[in-house]
Wavefront OBJ file of the C-alpha trace (Angstrom):
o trace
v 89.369 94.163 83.151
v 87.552 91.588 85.012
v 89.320 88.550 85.492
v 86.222 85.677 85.245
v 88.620 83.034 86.475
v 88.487 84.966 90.116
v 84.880 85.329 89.709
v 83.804 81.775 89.083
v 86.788 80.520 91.381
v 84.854 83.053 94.558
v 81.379 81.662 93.379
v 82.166 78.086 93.568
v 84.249 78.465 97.154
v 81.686 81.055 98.400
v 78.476 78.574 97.520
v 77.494 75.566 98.826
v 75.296 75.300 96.294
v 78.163 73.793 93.685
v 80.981 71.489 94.621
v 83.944 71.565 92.486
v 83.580 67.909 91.202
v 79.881 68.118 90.231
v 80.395 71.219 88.336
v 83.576 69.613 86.831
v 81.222 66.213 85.870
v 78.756 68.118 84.411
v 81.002 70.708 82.545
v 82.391 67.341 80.939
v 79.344 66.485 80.057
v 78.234 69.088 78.293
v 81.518 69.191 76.543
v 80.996 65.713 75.218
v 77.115 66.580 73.976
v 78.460 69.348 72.269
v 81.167 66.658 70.145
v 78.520 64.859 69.458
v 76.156 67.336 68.569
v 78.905 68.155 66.275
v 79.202 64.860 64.891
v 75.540 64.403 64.687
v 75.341 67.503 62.413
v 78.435 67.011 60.517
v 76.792 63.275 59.238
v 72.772 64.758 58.451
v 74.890 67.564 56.662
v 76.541 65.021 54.442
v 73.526 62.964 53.594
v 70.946 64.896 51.390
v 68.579 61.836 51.860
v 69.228 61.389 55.982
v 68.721 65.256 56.562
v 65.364 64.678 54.338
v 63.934 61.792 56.396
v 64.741 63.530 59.201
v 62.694 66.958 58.755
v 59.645 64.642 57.535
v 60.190 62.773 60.703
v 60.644 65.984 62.693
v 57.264 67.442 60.700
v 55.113 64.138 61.425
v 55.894 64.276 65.220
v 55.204 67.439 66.080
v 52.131 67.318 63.866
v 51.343 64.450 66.178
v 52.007 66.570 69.404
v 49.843 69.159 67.940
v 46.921 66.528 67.663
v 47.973 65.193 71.309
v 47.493 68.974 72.413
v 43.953 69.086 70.422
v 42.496 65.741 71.379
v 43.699 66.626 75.386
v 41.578 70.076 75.073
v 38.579 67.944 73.728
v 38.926 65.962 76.629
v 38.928 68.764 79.219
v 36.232 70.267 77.093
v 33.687 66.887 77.323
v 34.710 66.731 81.013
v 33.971 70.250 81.947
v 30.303 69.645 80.307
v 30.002 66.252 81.930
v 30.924 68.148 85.111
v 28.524 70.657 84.597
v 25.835 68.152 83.599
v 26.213 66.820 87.274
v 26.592 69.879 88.942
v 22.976 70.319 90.812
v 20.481 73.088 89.508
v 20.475 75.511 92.589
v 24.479 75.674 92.385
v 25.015 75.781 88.660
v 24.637 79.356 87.863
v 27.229 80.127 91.106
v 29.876 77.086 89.656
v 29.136 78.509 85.654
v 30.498 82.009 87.555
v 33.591 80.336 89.071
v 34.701 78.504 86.319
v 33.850 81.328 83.679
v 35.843 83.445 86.311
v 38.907 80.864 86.380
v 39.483 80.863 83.027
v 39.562 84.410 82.540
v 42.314 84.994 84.819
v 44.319 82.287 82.951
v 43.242 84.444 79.503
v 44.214 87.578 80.859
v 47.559 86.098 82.223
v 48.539 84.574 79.024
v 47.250 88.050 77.000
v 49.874 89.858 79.190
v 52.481 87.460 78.605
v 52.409 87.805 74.822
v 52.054 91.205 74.708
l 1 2 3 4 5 6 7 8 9 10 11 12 13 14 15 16 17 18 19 20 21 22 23 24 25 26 27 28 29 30 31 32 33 34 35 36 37 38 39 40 41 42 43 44 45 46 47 48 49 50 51 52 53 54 55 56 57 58 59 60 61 62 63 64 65 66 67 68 69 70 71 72 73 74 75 76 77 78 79 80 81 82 83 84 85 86 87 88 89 90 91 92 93 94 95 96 97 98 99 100 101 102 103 104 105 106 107 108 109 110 111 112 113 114 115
């Protein structure tokens, strides 16, 4: 059997990367979000009406971040054409190719991703 007292006890000596009292700090702290996580959950749990107003709350701000997200590619969207409206004749079909070129990579990385 592996004894994960030894393990974390050799990790912690062996790296300089952790001292003993900030891993001990932060273990603490996680302990205490976790109570009060508890807490937290324990009281919406209890109130019908709280845990309500909370999910519409919940709904209306990440509808919100959802618009933020839209109106920010709009933006990038008129800027790119602004930025292509400036762009001089002679180099526009070469800067079309780079950009169109740019993006696709991004596409392609985020179609592997998902898939």
């Amino acid at each position: 059997m592996v004894d994960l007292e030894k393990i974390v006890g050799n990790v912690i000596k062996e790296s300089e990367m952790f001292s003993t009292s900030d891993l001990l700090m932060e273990s603490v702290r996680d302990l205490a979000k976790d109570e009060i996580k508890s807490y937290m959950r324990k009281k919406i749990e209890d109130d019908p009406k709280l845990q309500q107003e909370i999910k519409e709350a919940v709904s209306l701000y990440l509808d919100a971040k959802a618009k933020e997200a839209l109106a920010t590619m709009k933006l990038a969207k008129a800027g790119t054409k602004l930025g292509l409206n400036i762009v001089p004749k002679p180099l526009l079909e070469q800067f079309t190719k780079e950009f169109v070129a740019m993006f696709e990579d991004e596409i392609t990385d985020i179609m592997k991703k998902s898939l």
